[in-house]
N, C-alpha and C positions, 0 to 999 in steps of 0.2 A: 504493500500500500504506500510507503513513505517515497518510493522510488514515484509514485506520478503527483505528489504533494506540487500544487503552484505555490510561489511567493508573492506578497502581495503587501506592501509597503504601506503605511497606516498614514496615509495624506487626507484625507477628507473624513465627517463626520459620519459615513457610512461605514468607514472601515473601522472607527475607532467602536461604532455601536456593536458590529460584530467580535471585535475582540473582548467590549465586556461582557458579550454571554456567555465566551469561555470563559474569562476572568472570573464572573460569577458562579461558576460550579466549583470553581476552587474555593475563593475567597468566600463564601456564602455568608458568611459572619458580616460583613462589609459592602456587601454589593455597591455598585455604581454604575452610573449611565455612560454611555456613548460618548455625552458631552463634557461628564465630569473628566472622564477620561483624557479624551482631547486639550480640555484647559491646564490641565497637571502636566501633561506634554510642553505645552509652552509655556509653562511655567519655568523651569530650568533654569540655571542662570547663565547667561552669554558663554560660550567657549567649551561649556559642557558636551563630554560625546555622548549621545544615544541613538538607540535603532530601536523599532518596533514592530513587528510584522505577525502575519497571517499565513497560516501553511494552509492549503483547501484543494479538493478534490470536486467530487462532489458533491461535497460538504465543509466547511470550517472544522478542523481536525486541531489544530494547535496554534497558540500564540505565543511568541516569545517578545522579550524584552529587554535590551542591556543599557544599562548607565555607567556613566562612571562617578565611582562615589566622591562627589564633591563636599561632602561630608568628614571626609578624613582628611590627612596630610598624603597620605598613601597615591597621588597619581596615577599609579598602575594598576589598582583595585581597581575591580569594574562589578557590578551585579546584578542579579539577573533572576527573571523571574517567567517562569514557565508557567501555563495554562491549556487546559488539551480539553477536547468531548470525552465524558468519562465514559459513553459507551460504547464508543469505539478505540478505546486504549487500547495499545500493545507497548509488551516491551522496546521493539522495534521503533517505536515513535516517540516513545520518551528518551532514548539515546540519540534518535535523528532531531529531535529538539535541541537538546544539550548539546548537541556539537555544535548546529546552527547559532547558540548563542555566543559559543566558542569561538566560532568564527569571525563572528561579529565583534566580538570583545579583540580577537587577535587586528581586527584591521585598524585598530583606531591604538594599538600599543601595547593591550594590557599583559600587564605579567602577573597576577592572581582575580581570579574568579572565585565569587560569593554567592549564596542563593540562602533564603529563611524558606526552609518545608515546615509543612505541617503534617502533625503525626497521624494525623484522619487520612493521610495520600501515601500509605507504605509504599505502593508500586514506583510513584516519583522518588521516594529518598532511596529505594533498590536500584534504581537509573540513575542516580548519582554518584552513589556507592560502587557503579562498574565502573562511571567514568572515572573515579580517582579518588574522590570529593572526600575529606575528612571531615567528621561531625565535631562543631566546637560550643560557644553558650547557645542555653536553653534558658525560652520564655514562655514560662505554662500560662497559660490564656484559660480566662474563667469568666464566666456569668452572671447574673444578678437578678432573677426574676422579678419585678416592681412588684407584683403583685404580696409577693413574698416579704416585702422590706418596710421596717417598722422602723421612722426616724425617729420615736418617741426617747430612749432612750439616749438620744446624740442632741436633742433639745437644749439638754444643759449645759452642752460641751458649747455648741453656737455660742449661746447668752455668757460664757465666760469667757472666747473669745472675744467678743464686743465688751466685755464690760474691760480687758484690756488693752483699750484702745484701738483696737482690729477693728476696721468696718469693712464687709463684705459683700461685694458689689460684681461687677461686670466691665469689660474692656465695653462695652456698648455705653455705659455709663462715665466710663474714663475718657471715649471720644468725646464726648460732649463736653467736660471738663478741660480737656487738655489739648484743643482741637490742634494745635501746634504740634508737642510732641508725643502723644498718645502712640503712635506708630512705634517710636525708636524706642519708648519708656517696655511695653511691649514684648518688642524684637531683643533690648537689651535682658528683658525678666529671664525670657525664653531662652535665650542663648545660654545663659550663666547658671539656669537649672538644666538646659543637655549637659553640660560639662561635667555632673556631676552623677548622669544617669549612667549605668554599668551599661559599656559596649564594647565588639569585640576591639574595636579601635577608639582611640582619641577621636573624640568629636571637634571639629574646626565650624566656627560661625557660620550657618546661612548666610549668604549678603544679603544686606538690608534689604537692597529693590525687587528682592526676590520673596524675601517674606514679605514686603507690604502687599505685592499679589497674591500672593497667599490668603492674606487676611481679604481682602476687595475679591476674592472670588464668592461665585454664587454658593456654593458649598460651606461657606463658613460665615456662620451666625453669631457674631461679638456678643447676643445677648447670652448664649450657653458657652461664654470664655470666663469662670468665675477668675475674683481674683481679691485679693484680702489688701488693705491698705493699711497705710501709718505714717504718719507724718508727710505725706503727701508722698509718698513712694511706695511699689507693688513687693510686698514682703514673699507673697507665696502667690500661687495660682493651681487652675485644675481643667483643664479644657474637655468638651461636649460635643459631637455632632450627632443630630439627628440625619437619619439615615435618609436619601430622598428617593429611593428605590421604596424601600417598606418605613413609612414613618414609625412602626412599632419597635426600627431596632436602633437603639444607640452606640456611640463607640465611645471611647474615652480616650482622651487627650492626654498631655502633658502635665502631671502632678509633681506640685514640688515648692521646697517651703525656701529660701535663701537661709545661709547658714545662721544669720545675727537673728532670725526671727525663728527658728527650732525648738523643739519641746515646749508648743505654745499650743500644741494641738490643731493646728492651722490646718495642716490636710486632711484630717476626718472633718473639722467643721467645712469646709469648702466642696468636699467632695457628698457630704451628705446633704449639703443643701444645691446640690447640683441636681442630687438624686431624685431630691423633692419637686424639682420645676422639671425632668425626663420625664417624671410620674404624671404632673399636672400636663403635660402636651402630647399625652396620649402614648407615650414609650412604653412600652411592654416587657423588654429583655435590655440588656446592658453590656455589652462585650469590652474585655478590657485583657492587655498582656503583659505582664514585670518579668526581668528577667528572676532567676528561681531563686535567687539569695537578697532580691533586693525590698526590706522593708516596709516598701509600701503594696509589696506581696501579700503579707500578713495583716496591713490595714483593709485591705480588701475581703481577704476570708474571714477576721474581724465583721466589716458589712454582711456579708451575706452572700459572697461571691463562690460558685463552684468552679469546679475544673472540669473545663468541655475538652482542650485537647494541647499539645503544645507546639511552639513553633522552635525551629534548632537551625543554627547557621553552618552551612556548610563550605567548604573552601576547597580550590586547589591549585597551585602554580600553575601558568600555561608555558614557562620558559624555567 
């Protein structure tokens, strides 16, 4: 089958709609449309290499995807993300994928390839597993049914935040505040809590004009960016998006308190009054992934989070 696979280069919004009905059998937790797709495409920021494409027959059979992660210091890291028809899978196609990303990643220089599986797609991390790919961290991803989740007991954790000087609010509330530097104030919180999130590499700044698209895209809701203040600066934050495929499912953003504002309880009160405004706009489930040592792991199974499945990075030298 793979030998009469076309390629099909992802330039127009038709192609991108089809690659996220693959993308959606994988990601299921996540879904997105055609057009979120596309705009996260040109999102990038200037100089970045990427490919994205279409394998089809008489049928869409696979999509891949390479970046190069402008996220590290690493230049020659590149990563990549597979999605296939799950029921037309062969082994045979998940290696003819993997190479093609290979390939892709070899023309623009790289000299290591990345990918995040999840443990729900054995068949994909066994076709990584032939290509070469060594398994490194692990991020168990877990649940939150709303229906299930009783803020009554975090009630008083809020109200003793606030009574120490913590007011907890929304970047939709800080744009209007700070209509000048509301962006940087933001981008600067964001950055300086990745720095401290466990990954397999050092994280390097987004550029600015890259997250303020970010934020201006239609996908993202400043009123579900909570964010905790004090003295006129953002101590800690917890980000939100409602899902625009299934409004019932949520995903969870960037949690994280800066160091001089810690052990104040900031991210259970931020995150459970997040939970509380998911609840009120009709969210039904909550998807959220820490890596497996990292503390705000145990804040979560604390709430009420289960474990659906987990996601693990994989690598391998191409040179």
């Amino acid at each position: 089958m793979v030998a009469e696979l076309q390629y099909q280069e992802l330039s127009e919004l038709a192609h991108f709609e089809r690659a996220a009905a693959l993308r959606n059998q994988y990601v299921w937790m996540a879904p997105v449309t055609g057009e979120q797709l596309q705009d996260y495409a040109a999102r990038f920021p200037e100089g970045v290499d990427k490919r994205a494409g279409l394998f089809a027959d008489t049928a869409d059979r696979g999509y891949v995807r390479v970046v190069q992660a402008f996220w590290t210091h690493d230049e020659g890291l590149y990563t990549n993300s597979i999605s296939y028809d799950e029921a037309s899978y062969s082994d045979a196609l998940g290696d003819f994928l993997i190479k093609k990303s290979e390939e892709f990643a070899r023309e623009f220089g790289a000299t290591t390839m990345t990918a995040w599986l999840h443990s729900d797609r054995p068949e994909l991390i066994q076709a990584y597993m032939r290509a070469g790919y060594e398994p490194g961290q692990i991020n168990p991803m877990s649940a939150l049914k709303l229906s299930d989740f009783d803020p009554t007991p975090y009630l008083e954790n809020i109200e003793e935040v606030k009574a120490n000087g913590y007011e907890l609010t929304t970047v939709a509330v800080l744009k209007d505040r700070e209509p000048e530097r509301w962006e940087h104030m933001y981008w600067r919180h964001d950055m300086d809590i990745m720095a401290d999130v466990p990954l397999p590499e050092p994280f390097v700044d987004i550029p600015f004009e890259t997250f303020k698209q970010d934020l201006a895209a239609k996908d993202t809701d400043l009123s579900l960016l909570f964010i905790a203040m004090k003295d006129g600066e953002i101590a800690g934050g917890s980000g939100l998006m409602q899902n625009l495929v299934d409004r019932t499912i949520g995903n969870t953003g960037l949690t994280g308190t800066h160091r001089a504002h810690r052990r104040q309880k900031l991210a259970t009160a931020m995150k459970v009054t997040a939970l509380m405004e998911a609840k009120s706009r009709g969210m039904e489930m909550i998807f959220t992934d820490n890596e497996e040592k990292n503390p705000m792991l145990r804040l979560n199974e604390a709430l009420g989070f289960k474990p659906v499945l987990y996601m693990q990075e994989y690598r391998r030298q191409l040179t």
